[in-house]
C-alpha positions in Angstrom: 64.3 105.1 98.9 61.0 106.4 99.3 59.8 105.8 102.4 61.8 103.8 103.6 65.6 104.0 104.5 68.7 102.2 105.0 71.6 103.9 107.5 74.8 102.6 108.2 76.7 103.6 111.3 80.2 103.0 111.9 80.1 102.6 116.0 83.5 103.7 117.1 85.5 102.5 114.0 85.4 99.1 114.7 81.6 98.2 114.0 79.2 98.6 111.3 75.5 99.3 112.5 72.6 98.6 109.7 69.1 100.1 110.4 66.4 99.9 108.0 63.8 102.4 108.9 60.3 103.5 107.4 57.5 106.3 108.0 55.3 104.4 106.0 54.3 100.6 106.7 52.3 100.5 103.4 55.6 100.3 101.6 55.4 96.6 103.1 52.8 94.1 101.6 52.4 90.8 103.1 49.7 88.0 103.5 46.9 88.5 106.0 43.0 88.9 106.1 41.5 91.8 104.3 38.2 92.8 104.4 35.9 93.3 101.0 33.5 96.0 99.9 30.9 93.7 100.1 31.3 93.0 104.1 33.4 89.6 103.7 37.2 88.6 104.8 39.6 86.6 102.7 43.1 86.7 103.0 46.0 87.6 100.5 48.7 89.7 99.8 47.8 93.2 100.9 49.7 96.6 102.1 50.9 96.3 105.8 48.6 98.5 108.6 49.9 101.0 111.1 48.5 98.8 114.2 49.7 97.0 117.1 49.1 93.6 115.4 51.6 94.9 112.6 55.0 95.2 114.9 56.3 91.8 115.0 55.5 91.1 110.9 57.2 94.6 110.1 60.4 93.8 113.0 60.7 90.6 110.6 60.7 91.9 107.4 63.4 95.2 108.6 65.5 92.5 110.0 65.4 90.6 106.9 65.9 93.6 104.7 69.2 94.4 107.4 70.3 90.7 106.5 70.1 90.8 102.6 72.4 94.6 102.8 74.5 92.7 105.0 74.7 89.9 102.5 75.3 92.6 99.4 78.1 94.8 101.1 79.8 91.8 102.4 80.7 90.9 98.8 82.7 94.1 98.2 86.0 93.3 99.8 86.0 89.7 99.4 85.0 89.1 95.9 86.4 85.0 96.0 83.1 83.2 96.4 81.8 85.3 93.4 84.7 84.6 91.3 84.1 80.9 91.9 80.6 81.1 90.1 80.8 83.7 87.8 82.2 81.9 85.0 79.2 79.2 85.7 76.5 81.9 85.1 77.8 81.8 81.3 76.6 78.5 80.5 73.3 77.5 79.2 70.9 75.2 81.9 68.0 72.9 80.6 64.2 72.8 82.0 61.8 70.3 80.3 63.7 69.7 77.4 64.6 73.5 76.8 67.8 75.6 77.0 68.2 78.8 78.5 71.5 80.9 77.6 73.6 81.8 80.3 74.5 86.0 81.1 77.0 88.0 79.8 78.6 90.5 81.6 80.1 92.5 78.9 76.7 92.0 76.9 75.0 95.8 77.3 71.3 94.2 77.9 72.5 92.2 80.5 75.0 94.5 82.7 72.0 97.2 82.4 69.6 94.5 84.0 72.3 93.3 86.9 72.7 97.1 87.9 68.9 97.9 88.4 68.5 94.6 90.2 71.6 95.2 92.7 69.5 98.8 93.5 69.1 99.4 96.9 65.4 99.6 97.2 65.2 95.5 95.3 67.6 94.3 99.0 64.6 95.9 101.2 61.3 95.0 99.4 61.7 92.9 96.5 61.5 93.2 92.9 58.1 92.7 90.4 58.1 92.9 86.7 56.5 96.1 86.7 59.0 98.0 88.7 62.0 96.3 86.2 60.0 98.0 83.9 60.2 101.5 85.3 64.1 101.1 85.7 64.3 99.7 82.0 61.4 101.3 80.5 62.4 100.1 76.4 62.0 96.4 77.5 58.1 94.6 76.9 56.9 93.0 79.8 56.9 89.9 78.2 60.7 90.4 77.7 61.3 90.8 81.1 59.1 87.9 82.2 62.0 85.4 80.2 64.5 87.2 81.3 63.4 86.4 85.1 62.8 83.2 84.0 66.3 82.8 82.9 67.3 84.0 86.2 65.3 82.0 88.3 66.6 78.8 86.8 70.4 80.0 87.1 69.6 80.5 90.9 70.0 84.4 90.5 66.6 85.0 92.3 63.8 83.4 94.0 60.0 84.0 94.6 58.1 85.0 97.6 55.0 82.6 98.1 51.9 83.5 96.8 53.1 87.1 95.2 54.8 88.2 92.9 57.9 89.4 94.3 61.1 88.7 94.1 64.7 88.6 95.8 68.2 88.3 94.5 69.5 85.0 96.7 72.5 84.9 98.7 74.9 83.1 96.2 74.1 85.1 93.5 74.7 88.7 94.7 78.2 88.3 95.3 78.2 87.3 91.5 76.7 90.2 90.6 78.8 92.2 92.8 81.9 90.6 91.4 80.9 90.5 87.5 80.1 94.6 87.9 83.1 95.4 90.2 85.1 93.1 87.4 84.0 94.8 84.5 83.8 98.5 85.7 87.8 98.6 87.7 89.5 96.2 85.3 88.1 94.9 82.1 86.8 98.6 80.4 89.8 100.3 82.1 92.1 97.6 80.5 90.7 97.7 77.6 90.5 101.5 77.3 94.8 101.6 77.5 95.1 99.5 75.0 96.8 101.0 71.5 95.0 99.4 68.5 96.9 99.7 64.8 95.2 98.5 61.4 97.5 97.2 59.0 
């Protein structure tokens, strides 16, 4: 993805060795001191550099992209915890006196935007509104700044201090996982052998 990589080695059959590797450490932004044009220093959110300082924020952030694959994959085979809450994610939730709709799985808009956010690349570094954007390039901005609201107050994801970014949280990927692997082996299959007659 990019730069950067995640591998998965099966060591001897009986375990399952996740590496996230990169060639390029400006794939990684995080907060430290940067210096201006004009000779001064303040610090925010800027691209990670290839120095010695850099090794134990970049060992941090690998291990933490290792841990949210970890967190993904381990929903495949045991799908109960996502079945527990995906019926939940279907219901409206209130904020200041407004109501947000729940997501629909079999609702086109909303399957297309769970499948771009369980990409690969979204586990290692996060997620903005302009790289939704790229993925679903006929949605505004705008559109996709609700629909992350939406998402953020069902507990789907959750934002980095002081940026931008995003991550899916823990809970919610195995819903995602489950409402996709749902859909795509049984419900459209199901459907798709059934005989309709008009009368």
């Amino acid at each position: 993805m990019g730069a950067v990589s995640i591998k998965m080695y099966d060591k001897f059959g009986i375990v399952l060795r996740i590496e996230t590797t990169t060639n390029d450490v400006s794939q990684f932004r995080h907060y430290r001191e940067v210096q201006r044009h004009d000779g001064g220093k303040e610090s925010k959110v800027a691209p990670m550099k290839k120095n010695i300082y850099s090794i134990y924020i970049l060992a941090q952030l690998l291990k933490d992209s290792n841990r949210r694959y970890l967190e993904f994959i381990s929903a495949f085979d045991d799908p109960s915890d996502g079945m527990k809450k995906l019926f939940k994610i279907s219901d409206p939730v209130k904020k200041d006196d407004r109501s947000y709709k729940g997501f629909n799985f079999f609702s086109q808009a909303d399957q297309k935007f769970f499948e771009v956010l369980a990409r690969g690349e979204f586990n290692i570094n996060g997620f903005q509104n302009k790289m939704i954007r790229k993925s679903i390039p006929a949605l505004s901005s705008s559109s996709i700044t609700r629909i992350l609201k939406r998402l953020l107050l069902h507990g789907f994801i959750k934002r980095v201090a002081r940026s931008r970014k995003c991550y899916l949280t823990k809970l919610r990927k195995a819903v995602i996982t489950t409402g996709l692997k749902t859909r795509a082996l049984f419900i459209i299959p199901s459907l798709a052998g059934l005989e309709f007659t008009v009368a």
